[in-house]
mmCIF file of the N, C-alpha and C atoms, coordinates in Angstrom:
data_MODEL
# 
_entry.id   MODEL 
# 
loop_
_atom_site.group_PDB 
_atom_site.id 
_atom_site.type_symbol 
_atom_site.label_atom_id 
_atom_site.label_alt_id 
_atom_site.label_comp_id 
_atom_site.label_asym_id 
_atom_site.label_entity_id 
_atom_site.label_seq_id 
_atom_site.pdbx_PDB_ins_code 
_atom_site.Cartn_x 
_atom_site.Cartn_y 
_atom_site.Cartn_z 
_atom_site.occupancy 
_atom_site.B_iso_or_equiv 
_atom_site.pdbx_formal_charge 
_atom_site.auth_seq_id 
_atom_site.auth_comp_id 
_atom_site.auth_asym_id 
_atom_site.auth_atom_id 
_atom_site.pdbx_PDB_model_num 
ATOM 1   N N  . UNK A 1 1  ? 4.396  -13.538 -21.517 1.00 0.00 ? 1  UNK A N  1 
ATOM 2   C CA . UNK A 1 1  ? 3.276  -12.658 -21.144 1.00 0.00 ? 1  UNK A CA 1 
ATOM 3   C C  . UNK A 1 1  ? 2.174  -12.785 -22.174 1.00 0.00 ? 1  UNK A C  1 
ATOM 4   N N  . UNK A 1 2  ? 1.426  -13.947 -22.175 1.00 0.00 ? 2  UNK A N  1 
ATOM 5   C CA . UNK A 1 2  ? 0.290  -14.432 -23.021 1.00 0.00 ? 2  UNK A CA 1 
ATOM 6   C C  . UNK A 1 2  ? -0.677 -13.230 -22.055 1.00 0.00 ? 2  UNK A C  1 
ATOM 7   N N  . UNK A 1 3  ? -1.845 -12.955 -22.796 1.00 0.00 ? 3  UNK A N  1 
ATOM 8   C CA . UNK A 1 3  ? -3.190 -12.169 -22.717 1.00 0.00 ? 3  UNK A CA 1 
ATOM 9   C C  . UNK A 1 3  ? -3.424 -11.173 -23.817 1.00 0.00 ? 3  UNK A C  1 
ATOM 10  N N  . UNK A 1 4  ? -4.756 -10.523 -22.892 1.00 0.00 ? 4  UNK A N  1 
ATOM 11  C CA . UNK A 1 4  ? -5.198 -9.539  -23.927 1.00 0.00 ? 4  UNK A CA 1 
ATOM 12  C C  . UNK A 1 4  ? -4.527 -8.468  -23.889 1.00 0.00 ? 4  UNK A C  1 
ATOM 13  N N  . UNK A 1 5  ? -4.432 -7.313  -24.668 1.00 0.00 ? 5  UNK A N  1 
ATOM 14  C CA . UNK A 1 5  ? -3.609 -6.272  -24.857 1.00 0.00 ? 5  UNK A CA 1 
ATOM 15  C C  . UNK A 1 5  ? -3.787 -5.197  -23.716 1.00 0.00 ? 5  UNK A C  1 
ATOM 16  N N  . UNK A 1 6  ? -5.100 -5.406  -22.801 1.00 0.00 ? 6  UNK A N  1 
ATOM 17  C CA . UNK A 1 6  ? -5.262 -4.756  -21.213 1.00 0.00 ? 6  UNK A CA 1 
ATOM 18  C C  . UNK A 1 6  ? -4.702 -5.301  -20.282 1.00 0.00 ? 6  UNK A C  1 
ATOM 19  N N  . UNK A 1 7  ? -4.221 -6.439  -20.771 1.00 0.00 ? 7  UNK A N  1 
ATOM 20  C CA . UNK A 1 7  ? -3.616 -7.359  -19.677 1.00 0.00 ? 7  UNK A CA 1 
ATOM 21  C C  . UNK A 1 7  ? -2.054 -7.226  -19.860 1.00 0.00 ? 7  UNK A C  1 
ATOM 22  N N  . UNK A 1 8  ? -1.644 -6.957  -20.509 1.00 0.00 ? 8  UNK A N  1 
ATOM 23  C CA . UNK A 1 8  ? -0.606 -6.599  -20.881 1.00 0.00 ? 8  UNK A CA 1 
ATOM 24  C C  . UNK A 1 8  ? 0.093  -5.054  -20.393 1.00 0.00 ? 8  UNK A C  1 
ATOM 25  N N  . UNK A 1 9  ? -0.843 -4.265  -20.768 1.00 0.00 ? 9  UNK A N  1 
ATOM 26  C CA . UNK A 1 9  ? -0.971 -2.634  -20.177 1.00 0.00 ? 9  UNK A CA 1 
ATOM 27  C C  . UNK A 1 9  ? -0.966 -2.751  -18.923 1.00 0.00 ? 9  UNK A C  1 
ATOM 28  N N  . UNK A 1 10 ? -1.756 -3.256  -18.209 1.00 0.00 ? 10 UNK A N  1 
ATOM 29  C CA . UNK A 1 10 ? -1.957 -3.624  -17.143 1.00 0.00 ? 10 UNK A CA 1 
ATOM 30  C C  . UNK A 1 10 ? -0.642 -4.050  -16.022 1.00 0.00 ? 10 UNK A C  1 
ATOM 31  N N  . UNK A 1 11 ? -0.009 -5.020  -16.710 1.00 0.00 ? 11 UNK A N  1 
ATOM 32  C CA . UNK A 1 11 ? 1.421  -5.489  -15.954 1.00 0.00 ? 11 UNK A CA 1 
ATOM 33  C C  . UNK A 1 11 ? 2.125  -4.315  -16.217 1.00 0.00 ? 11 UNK A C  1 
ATOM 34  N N  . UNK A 1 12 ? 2.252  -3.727  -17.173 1.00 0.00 ? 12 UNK A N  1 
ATOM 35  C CA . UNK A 1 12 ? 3.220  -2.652  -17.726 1.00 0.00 ? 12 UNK A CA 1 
ATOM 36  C C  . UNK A 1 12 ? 3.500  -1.573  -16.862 1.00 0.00 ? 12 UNK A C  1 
ATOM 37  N N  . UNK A 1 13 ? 1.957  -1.205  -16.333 1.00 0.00 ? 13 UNK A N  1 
ATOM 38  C CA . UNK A 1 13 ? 1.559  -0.239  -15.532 1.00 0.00 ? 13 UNK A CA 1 
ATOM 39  C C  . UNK A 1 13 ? 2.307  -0.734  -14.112 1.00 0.00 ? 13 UNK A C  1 
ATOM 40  N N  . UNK A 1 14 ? 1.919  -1.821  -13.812 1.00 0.00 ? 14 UNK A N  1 
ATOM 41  C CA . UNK A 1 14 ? 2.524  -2.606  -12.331 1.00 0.00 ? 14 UNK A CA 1 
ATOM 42  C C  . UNK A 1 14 ? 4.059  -2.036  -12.421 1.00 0.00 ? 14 UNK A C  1 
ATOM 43  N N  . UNK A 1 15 ? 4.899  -2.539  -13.409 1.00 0.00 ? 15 UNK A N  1 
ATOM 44  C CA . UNK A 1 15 ? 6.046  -2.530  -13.181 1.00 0.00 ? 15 UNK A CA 1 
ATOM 45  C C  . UNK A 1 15 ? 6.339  -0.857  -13.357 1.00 0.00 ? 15 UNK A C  1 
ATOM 46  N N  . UNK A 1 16 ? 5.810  -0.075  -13.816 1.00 0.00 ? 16 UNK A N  1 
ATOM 47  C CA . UNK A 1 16 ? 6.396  0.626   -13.682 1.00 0.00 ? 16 UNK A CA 1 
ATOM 48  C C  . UNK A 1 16 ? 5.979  2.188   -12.342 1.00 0.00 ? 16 UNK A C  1 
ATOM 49  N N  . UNK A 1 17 ? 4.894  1.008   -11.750 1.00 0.00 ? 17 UNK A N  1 
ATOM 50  C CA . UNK A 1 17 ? 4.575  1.768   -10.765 1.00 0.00 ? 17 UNK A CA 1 
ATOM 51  C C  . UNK A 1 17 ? 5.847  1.384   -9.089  1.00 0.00 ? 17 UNK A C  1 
ATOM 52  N N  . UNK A 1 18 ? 5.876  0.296   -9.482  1.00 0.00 ? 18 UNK A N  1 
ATOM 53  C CA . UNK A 1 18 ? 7.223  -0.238  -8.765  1.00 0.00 ? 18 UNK A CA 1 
ATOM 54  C C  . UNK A 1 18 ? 8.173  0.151   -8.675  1.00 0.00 ? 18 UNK A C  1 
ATOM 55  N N  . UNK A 1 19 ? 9.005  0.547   -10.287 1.00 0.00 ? 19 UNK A N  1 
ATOM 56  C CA . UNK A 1 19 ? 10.111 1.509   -10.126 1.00 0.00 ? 19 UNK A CA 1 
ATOM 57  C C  . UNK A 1 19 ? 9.554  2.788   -10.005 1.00 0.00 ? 19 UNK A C  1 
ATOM 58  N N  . UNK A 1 20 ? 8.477  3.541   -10.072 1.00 0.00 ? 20 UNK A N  1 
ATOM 59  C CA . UNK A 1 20 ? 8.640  4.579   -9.050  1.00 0.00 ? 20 UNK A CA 1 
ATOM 60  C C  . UNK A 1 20 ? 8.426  4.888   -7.914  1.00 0.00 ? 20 UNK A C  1 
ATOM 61  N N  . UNK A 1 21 ? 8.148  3.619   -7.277  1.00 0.00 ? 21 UNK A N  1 
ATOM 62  C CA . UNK A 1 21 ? 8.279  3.954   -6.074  1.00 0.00 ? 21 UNK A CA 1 
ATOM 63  C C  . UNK A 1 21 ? 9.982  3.478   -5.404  1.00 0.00 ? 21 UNK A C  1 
ATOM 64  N N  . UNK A 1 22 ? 10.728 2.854   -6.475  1.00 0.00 ? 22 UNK A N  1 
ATOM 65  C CA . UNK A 1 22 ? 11.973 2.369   -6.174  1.00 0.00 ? 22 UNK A CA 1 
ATOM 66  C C  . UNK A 1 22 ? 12.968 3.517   -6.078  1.00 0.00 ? 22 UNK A C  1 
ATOM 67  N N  . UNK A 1 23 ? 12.588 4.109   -7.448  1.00 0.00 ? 23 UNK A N  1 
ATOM 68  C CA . UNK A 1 23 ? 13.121 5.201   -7.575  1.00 0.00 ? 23 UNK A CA 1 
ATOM 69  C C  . UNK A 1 23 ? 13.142 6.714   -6.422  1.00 0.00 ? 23 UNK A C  1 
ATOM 70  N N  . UNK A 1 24 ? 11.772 6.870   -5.800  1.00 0.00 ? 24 UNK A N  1 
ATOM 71  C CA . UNK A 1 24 ? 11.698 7.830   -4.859  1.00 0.00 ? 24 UNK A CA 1 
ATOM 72  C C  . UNK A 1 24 ? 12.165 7.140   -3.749  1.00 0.00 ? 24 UNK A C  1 
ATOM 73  N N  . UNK A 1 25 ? 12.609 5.823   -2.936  1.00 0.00 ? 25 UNK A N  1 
ATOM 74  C CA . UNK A 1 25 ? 13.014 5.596   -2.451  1.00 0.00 ? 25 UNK A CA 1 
ATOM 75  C C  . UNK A 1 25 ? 14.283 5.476   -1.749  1.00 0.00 ? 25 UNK A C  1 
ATOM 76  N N  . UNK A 1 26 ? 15.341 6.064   -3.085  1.00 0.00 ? 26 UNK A N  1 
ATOM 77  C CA . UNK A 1 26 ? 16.306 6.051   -3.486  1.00 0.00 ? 26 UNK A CA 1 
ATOM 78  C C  . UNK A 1 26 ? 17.040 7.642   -3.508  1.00 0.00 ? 26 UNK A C  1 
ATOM 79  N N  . UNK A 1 27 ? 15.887 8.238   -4.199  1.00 0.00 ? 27 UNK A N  1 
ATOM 80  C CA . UNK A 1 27 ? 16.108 9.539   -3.775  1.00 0.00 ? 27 UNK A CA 1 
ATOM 81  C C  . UNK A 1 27 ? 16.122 10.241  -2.286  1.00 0.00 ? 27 UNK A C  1 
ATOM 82  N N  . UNK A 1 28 ? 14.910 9.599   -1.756  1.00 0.00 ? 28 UNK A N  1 
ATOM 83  C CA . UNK A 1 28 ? 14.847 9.669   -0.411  1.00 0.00 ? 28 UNK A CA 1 
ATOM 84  C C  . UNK A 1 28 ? 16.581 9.662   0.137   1.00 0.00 ? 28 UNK A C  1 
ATOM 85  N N  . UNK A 1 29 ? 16.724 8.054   0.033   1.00 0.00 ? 29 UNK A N  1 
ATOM 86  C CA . UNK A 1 29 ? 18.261 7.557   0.721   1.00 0.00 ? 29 UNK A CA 1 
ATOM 87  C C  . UNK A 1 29 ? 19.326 8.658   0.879   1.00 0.00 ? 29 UNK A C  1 
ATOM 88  N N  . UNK A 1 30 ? 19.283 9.444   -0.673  1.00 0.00 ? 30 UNK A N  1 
ATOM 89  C CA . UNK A 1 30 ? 20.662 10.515  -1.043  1.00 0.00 ? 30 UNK A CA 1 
ATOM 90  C C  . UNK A 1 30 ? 20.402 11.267  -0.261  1.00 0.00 ? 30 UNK A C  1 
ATOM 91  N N  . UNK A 1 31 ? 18.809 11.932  -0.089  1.00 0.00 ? 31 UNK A N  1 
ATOM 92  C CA . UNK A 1 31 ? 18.727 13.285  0.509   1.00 0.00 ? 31 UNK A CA 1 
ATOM 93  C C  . UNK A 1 31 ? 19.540 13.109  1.861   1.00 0.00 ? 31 UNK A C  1 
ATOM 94  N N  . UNK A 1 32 ? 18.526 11.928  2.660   1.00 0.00 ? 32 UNK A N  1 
ATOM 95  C CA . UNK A 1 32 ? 18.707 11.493  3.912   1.00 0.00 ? 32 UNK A CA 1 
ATOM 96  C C  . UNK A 1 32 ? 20.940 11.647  4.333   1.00 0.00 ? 32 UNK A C  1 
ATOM 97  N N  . UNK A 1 33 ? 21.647 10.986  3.078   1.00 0.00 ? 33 UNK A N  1 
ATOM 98  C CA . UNK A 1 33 ? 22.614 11.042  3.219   1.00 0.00 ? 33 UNK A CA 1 
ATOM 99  C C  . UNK A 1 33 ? 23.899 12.437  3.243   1.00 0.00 ? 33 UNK A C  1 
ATOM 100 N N  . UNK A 1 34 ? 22.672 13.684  2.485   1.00 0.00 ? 34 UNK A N  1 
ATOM 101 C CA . UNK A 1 34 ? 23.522 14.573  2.284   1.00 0.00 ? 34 UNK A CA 1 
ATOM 102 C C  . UNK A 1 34 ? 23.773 14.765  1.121   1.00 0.00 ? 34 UNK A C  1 
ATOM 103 N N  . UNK A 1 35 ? 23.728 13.831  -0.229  1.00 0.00 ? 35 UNK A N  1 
ATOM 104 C CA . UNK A 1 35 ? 23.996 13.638  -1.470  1.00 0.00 ? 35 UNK A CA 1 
ATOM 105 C C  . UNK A 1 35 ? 23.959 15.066  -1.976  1.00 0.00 ? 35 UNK A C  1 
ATOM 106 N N  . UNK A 1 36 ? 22.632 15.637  -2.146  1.00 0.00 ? 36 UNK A N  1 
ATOM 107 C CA . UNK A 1 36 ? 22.229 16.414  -2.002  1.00 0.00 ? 36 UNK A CA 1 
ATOM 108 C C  . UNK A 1 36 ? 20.633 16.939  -1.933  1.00 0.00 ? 36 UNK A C  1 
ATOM 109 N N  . UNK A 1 37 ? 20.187 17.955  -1.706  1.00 0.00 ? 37 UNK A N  1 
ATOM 110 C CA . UNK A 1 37 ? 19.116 18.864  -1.328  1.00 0.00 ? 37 UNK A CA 1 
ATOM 111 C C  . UNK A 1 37 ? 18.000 18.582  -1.721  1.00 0.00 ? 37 UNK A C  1 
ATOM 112 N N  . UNK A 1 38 ? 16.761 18.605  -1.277  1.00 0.00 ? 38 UNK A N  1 
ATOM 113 C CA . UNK A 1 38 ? 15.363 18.341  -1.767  1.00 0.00 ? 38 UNK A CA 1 
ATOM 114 C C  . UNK A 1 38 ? 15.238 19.264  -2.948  1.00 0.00 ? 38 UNK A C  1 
ATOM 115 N N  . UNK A 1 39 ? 15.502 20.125  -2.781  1.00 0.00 ? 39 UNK A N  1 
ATOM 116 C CA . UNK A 1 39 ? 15.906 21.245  -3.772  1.00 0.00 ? 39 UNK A CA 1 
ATOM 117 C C  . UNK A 1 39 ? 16.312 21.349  -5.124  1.00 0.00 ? 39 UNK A C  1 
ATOM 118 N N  . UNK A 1 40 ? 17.594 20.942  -4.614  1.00 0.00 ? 40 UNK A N  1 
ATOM 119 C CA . UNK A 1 40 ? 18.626 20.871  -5.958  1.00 0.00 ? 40 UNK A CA 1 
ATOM 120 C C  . UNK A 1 40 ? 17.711 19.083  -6.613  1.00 0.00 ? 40 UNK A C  1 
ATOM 121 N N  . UNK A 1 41 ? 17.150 18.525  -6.285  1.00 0.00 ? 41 UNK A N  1 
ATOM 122 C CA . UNK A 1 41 ? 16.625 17.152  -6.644  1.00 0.00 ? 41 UNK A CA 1 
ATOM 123 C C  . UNK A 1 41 ? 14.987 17.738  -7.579  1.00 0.00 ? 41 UNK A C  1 
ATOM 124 N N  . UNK A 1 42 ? 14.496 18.439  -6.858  1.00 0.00 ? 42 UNK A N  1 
ATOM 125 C CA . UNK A 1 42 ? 12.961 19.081  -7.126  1.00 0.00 ? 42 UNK A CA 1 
ATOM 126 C C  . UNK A 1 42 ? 13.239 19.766  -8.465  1.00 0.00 ? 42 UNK A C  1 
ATOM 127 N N  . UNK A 1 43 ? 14.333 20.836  -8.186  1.00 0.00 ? 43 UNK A N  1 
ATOM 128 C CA . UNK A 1 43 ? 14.837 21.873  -9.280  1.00 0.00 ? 43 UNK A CA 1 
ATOM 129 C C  . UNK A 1 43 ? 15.011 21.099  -10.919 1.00 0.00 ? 43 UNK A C  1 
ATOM 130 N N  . UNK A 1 44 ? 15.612 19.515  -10.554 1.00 0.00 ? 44 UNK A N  1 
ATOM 131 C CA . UNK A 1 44 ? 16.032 18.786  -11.821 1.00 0.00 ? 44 UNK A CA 1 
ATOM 132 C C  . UNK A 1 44 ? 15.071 17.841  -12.224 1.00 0.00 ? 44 UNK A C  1 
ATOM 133 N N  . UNK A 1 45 ? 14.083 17.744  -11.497 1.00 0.00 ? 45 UNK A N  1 
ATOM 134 C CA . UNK A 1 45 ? 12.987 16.767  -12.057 1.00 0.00 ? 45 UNK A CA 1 
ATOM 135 C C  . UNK A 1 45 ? 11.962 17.821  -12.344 1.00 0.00 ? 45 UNK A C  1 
ATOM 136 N N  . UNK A 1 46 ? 12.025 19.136  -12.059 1.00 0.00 ? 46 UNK A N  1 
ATOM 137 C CA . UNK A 1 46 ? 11.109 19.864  -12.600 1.00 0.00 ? 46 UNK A CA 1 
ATOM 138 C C  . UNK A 1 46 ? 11.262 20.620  -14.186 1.00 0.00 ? 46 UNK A C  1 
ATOM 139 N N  . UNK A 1 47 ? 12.228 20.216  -14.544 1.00 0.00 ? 47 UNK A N  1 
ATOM 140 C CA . UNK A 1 47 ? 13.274 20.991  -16.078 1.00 0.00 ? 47 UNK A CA 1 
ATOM 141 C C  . UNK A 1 47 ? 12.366 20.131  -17.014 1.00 0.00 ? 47 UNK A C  1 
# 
């Protein structure tokens, strides 16, 4: 990962806009499955 230090930030930002959308995707899956609750999920990312 040769560039300038915005270019760099820049990818950084990419990837980690990726895993969150991987990540809510995922959450999605559990709810969808029953895992558990929008709720009990909301309740622990809000702590």
């Amino acid at each position: 990962a040769s560039g300038s230090p915005s270019e760099l930030l820049k990818s950084v930002e990419d990837v980690q806009r990726k895993e969150v959308a991987a990540l809510k995707a995922m959450v999605e899956l559990l709810i969808e499955k029953g895992v558990f609750s929008r709720e009990e999920y909301l309740a622990k990312v809000k702590r």
